[in-house]
C-alpha positions as YAML, in Angstrom:
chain: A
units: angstrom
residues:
- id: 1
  name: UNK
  ca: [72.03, 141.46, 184.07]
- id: 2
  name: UNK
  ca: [72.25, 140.96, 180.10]
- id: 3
  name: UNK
  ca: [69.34, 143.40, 180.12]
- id: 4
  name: UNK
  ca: [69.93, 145.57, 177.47]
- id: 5
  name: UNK
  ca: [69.51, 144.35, 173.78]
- id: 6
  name: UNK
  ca: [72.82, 144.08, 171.63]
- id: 7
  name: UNK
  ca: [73.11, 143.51, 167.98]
- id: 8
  name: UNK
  ca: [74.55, 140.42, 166.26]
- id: 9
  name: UNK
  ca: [78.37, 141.51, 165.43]
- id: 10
  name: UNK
  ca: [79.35, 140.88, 161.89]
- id: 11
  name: UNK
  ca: [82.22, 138.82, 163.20]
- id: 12
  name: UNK
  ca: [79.39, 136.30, 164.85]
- id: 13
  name: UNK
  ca: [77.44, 136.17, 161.94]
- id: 14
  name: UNK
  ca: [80.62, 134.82, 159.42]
- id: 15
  name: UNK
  ca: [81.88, 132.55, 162.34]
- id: 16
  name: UNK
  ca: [78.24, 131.07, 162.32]
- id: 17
  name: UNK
  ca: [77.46, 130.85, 158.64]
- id: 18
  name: UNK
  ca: [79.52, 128.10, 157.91]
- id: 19
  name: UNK
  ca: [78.07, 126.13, 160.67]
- id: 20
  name: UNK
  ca: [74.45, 126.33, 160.30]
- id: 21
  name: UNK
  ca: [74.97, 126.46, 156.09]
- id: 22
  name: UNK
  ca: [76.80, 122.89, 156.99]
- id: 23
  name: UNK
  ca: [79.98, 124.61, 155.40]
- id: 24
  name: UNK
  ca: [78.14, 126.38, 153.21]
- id: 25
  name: UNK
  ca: [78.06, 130.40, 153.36]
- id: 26
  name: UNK
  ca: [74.63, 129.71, 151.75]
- id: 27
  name: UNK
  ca: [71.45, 129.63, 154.43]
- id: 28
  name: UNK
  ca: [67.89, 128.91, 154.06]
- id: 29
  name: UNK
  ca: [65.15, 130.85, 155.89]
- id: 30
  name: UNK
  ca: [64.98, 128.13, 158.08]
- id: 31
  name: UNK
  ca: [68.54, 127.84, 159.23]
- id: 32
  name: UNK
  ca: [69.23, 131.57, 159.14]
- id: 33
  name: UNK
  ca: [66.38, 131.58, 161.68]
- id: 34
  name: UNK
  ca: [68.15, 129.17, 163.55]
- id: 35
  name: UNK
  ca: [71.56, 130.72, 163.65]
- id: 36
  name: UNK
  ca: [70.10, 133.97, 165.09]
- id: 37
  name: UNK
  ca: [68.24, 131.90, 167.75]
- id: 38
  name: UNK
  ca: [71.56, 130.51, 168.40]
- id: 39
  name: UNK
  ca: [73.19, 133.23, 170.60]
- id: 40
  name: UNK
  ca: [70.44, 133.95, 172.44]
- id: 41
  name: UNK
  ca: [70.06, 129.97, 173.69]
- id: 42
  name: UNK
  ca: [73.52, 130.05, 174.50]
- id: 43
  name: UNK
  ca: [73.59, 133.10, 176.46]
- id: 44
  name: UNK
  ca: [70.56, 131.55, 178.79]
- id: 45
  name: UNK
  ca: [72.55, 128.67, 179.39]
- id: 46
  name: UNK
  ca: [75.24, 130.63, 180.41]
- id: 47
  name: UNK
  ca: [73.41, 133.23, 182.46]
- id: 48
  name: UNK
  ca: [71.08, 130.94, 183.70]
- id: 49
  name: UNK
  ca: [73.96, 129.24, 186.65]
- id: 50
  name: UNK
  ca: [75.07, 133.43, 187.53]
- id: 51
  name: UNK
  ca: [72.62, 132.56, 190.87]
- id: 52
  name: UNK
  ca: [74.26, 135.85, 192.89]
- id: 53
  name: UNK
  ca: [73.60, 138.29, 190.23]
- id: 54
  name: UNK
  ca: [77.45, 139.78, 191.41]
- id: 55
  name: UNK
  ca: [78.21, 141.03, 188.31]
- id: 56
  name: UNK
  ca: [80.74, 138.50, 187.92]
- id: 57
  name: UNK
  ca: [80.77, 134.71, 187.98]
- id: 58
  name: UNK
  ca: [82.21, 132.30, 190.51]
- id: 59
  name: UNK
  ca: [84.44, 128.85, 189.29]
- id: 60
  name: UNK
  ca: [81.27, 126.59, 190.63]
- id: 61
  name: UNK
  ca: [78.83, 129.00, 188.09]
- id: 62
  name: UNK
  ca: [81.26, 128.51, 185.08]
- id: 63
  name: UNK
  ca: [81.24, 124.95, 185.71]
- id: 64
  name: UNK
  ca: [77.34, 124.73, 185.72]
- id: 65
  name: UNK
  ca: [77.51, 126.98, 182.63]
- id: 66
  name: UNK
  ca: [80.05, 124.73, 180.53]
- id: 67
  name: UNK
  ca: [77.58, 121.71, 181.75]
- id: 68
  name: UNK
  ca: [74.62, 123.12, 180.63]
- id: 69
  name: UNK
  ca: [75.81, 123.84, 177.59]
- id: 70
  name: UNK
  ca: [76.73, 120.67, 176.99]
- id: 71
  name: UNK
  ca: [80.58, 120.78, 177.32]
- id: 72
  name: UNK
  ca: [81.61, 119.52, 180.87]
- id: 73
  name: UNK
  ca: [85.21, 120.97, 181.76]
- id: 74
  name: UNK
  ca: [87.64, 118.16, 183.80]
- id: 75
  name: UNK
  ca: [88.48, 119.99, 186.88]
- id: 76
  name: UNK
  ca: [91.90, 121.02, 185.63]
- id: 77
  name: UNK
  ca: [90.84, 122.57, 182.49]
- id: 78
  name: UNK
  ca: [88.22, 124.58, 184.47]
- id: 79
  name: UNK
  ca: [90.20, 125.79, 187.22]
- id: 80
  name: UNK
  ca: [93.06, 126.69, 183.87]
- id: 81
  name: UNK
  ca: [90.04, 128.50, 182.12]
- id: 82
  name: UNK
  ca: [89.05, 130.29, 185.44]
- id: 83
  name: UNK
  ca: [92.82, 131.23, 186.03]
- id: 84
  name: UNK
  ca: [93.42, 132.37, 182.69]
- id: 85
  name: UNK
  ca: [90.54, 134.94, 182.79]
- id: 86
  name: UNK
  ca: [90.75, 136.10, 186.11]
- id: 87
  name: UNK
  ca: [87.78, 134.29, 187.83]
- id: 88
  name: UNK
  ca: [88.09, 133.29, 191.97]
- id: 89
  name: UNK
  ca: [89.93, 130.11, 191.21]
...
């Protein structure tokens, strides 16, 4: 899963900018560095709970994935989130 390679979208790359430039649109080496290492961190957090490999991902994996990346979900906004995109809650 996640196997094949994609490129960074423009649209990620302005939506990130600002927030590794610390509001600038302006980046060092070092922080451009960082904001392409970014996605990829992320994506391992969230791939990282997908334990079945089904090709899609159960309410108790998206809560493990919102954890691990640092933003726990109440209950009630998961089982909303889950609802609202179709997930087995």
């Amino acid at each position: 899963m996640y196997s094949v390679p994609r490129p960074l979208l423009e649209f990620t790359v302005v939506k990130l900018t600002p927030k590794f430039g610390c509001g600038s649109v302006v980046l060092n080496v070092e922080r451009f560095c960082m904001m392409i290492e970014w996605p990829k961190k992320q994506m391992k957090k969230f791939v990282a709970p997908h334990v079945d490999c089904s090709g899609t991902i159960s309410v108790q994996e998206l809560n493990t994935a919102f954890a691990k990346s640092g933003m726990p979900l109440p209950n009630g906004e998961l089982m909303a989130t889950a609802g609202r995109y179709g997930l087995d809650g």
